[in-house]
C-alpha positions as CSV (number, residue, x, y, z in Angstrom):
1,X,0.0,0.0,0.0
2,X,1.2,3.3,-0.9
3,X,1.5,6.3,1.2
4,X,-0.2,9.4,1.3
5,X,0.1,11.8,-1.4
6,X,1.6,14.9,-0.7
7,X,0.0,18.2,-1.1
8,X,-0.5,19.5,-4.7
9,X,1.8,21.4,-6.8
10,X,2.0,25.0,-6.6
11,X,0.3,26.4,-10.1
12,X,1.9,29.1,-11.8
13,X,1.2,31.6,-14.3
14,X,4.3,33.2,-15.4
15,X,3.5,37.0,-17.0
16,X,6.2,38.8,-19.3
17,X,6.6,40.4,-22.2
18,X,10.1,38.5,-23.0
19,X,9.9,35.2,-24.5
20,X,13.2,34.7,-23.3
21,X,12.6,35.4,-19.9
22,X,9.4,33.5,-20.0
23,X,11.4,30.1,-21.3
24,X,14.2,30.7,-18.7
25,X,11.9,30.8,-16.0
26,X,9.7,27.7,-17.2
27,X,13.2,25.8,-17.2
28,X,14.0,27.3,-13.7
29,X,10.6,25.8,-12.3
30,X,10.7,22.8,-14.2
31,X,13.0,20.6,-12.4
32,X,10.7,21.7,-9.0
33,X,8.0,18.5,-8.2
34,X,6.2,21.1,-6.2
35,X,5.4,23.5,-9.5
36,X,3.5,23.4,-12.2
37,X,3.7,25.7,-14.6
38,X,0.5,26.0,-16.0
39,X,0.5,29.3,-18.4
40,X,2.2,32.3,-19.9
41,X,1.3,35.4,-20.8
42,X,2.8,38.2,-23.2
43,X,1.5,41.0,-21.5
44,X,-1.0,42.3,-19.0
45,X,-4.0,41.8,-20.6
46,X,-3.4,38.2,-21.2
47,X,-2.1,37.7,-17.7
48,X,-5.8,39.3,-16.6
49,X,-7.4,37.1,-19.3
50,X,-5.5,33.6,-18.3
51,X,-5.5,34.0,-14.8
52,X,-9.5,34.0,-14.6
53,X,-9.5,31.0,-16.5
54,X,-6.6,29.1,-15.7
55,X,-7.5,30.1,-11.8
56,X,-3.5,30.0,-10.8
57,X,-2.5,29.7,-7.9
58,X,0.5,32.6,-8.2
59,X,1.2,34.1,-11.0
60,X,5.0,35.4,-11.6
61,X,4.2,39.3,-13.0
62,X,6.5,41.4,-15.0
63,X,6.1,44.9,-14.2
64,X,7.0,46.2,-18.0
65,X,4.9,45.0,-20.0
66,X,2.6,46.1,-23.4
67,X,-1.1,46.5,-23.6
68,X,-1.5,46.4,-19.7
69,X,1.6,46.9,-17.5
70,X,2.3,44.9,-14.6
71,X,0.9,47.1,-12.1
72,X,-2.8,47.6,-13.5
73,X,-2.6,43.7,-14.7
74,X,-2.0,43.0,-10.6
75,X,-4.3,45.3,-9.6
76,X,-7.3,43.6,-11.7
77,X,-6.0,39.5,-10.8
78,X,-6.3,40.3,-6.7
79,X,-9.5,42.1,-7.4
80,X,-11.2,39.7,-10.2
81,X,-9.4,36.3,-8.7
82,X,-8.6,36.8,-4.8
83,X,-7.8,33.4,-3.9
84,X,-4.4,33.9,-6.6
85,X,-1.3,35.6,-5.3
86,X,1.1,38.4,-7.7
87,X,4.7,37.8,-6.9
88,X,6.2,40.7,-8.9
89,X,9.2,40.8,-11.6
90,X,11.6,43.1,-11.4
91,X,15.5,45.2,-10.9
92,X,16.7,46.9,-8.7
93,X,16.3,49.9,-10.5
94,X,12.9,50.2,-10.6
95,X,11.9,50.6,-7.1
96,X,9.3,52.6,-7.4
97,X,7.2,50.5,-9.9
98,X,7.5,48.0,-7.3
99,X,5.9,49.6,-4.5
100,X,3.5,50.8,-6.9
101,X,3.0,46.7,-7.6
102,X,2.6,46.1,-3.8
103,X,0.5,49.1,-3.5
104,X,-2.0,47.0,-6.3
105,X,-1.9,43.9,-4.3
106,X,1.2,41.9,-5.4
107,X,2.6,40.1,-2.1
108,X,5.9,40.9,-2.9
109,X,9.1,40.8,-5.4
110,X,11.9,39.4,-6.9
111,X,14.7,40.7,-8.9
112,X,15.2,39.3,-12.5
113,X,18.3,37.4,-11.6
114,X,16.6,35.1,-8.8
115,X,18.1,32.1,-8.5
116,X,16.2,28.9,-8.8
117,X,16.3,28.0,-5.3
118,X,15.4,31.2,-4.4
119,X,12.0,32.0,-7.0
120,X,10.8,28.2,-5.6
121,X,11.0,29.4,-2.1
122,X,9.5,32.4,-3.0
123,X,6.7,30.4,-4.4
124,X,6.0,29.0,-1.6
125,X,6.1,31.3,0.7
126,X,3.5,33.5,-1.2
127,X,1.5,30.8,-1.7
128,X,0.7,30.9,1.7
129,X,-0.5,34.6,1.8
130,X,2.6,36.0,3.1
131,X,4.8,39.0,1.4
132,X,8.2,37.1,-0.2
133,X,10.1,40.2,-0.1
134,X,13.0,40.5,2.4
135,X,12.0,42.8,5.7
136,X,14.8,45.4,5.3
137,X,15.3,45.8,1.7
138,X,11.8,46.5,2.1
139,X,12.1,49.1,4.4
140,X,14.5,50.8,2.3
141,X,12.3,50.7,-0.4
142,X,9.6,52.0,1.1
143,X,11.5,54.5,2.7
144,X,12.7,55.7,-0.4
145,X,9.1,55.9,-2.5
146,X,6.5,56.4,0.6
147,X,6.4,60.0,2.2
148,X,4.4,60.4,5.4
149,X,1.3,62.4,5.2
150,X,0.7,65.4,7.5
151,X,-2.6,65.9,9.1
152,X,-4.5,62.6,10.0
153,X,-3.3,59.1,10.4
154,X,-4.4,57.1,6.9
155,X,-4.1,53.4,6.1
156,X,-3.1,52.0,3.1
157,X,-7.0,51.6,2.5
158,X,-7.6,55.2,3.0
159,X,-9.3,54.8,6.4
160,X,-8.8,58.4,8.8
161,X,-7.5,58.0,12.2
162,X,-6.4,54.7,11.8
163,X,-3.7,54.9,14.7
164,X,-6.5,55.5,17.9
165,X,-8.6,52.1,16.9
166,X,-5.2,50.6,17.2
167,X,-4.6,48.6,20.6
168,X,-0.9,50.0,22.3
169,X,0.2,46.0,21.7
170,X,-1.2,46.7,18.0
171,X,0.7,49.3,17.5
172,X,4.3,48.3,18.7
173,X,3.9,45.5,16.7
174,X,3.1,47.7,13.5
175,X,5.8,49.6,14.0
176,X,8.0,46.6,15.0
177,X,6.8,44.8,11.3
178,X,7.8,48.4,9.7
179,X,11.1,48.9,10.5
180,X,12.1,45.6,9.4
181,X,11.6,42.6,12.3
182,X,10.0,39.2,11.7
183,X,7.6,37.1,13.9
184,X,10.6,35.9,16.1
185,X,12.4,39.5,16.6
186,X,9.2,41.0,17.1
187,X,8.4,38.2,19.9
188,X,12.1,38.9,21.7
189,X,12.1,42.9,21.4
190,X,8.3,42.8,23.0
191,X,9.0,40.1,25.4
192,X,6.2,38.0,24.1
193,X,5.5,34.6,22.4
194,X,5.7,34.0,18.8
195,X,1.8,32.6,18.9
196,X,1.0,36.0,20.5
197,X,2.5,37.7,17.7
198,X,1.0,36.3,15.2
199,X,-1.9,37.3,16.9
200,X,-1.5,40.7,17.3
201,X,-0.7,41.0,13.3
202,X,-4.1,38.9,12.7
203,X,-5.9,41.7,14.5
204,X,-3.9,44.5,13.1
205,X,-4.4,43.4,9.5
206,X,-8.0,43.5,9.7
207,X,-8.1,46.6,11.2
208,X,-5.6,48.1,8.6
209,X,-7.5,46.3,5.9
210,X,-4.3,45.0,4.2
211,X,-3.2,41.6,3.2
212,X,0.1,41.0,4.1
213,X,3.4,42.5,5.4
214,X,4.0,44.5,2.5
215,X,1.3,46.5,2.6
216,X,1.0,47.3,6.2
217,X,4.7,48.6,5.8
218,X,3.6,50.8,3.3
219,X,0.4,52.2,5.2
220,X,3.3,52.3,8.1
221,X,4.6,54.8,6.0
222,X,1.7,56.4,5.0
223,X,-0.3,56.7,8.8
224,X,3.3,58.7,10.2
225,X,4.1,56.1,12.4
226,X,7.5,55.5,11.4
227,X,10.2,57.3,9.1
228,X,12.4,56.7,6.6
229,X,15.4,55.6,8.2
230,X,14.1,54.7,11.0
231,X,15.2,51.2,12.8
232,X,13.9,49.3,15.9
């Protein structure tokens, strides 16, 4: 008798504009038992177009790209097909298209040279709803591309005074998330357990109304409550 099968492969739609980049990333992914490549896509539209009917789990989006860039193309997957994740393509010199990508609901980035070890893990860890891109050089990003508003506290959803629904706990932990910890830091700088953590952020993203890590940075950014440069 055979044992238990194991969990299904991750489905991918990979999203760009170069063939070449498309076929080097197919051959990335295709040694991985875990993916399945299951489409690709030219440009936005047809990543839009292919992801309702393909119903992907991820789908790997250039941000350059004809007919529909990469941004609008994210924006219109998270908001047509939820359940799929946008794990955006792109260098390092185009920063500010990529916070523009988070901003539309991608749950992170990668740069074009990713290695294959490192877009599989990637895969993964979007997959499960969490942002793939690293804590600081997400903070620097952010930094870089997100000025803080005067006048009232906003979210990244555009809610006012976002900052006094907030518990004190809530907050640290926000600001903690911001300036670059993960789970485990944030659990040893607020002398706390890693369950209680998670937690916290549960709460926190529903009252913030974001998905994931990425986002909340930004509307960190955005509400004031931490600024560029700033470190735990």
């Amino acid at each position: 008798m055979t044992g238990a099968a194991g969990p299904p492969p991750i489905r991918v739609l990979i999203a760009d504009d170069q063939l070449l980049v498309r076929r080097g990333l197919v051959l990335m992914l295709g040694p991985e038992p875990t993916v399945e490549v299951v489409g690709e896509a030219a440009d936005g539209a047809q990543a839009v177009e292919l992801t309702r009917r393909l119903r992907p789990d991820v789908v790997v989006m250039d941000i350059r790209m004809p007919v529909l860039d990469g941004i609008a193309a994210t924006a219109q997957v998270t908001q047509q097909v939820p359940d799929c994740r946008v794990l955006a393509l792109s260098t390092f010199d185009m920063d500010d298209h990529v916070v523009a990508a988070l901003r539309a609901g991608a749950c992170g980035f990668l740069p074009k040279d990713v290695s294959p070890e490192e877009l599989v893990t990637a895969l993964r860890v979007v997959h499960t709803g969490e942002a793939v891109v690293a804590p600081r050089l997400l903070t620097r990003l952010i930094s870089s591309y997100v000025t803080a508003p005067r006048g009232p506290a906003r979210s990244a959803a555009g809610a006012t005074g976002v900052l006094d629904e907030l518990t004190p706990r809530e907050r640290e932990v926000w600001r903690l998330i911001a300036t670059g910890l993960d789970n485990a830091g944030i659990a040893a700088e607020m002398f706390i357990s890693p369950s209680t953590v998670k937690n916290h952020i549960t709460a926190l993203f529903a009252k913030l109304q974001v998905r994931d890590r990425a986002q909340a940075v930004i509307a960190a950014y955005e509400a004031g409550l931490i600024r560029a440069g700033e470190r735990a």
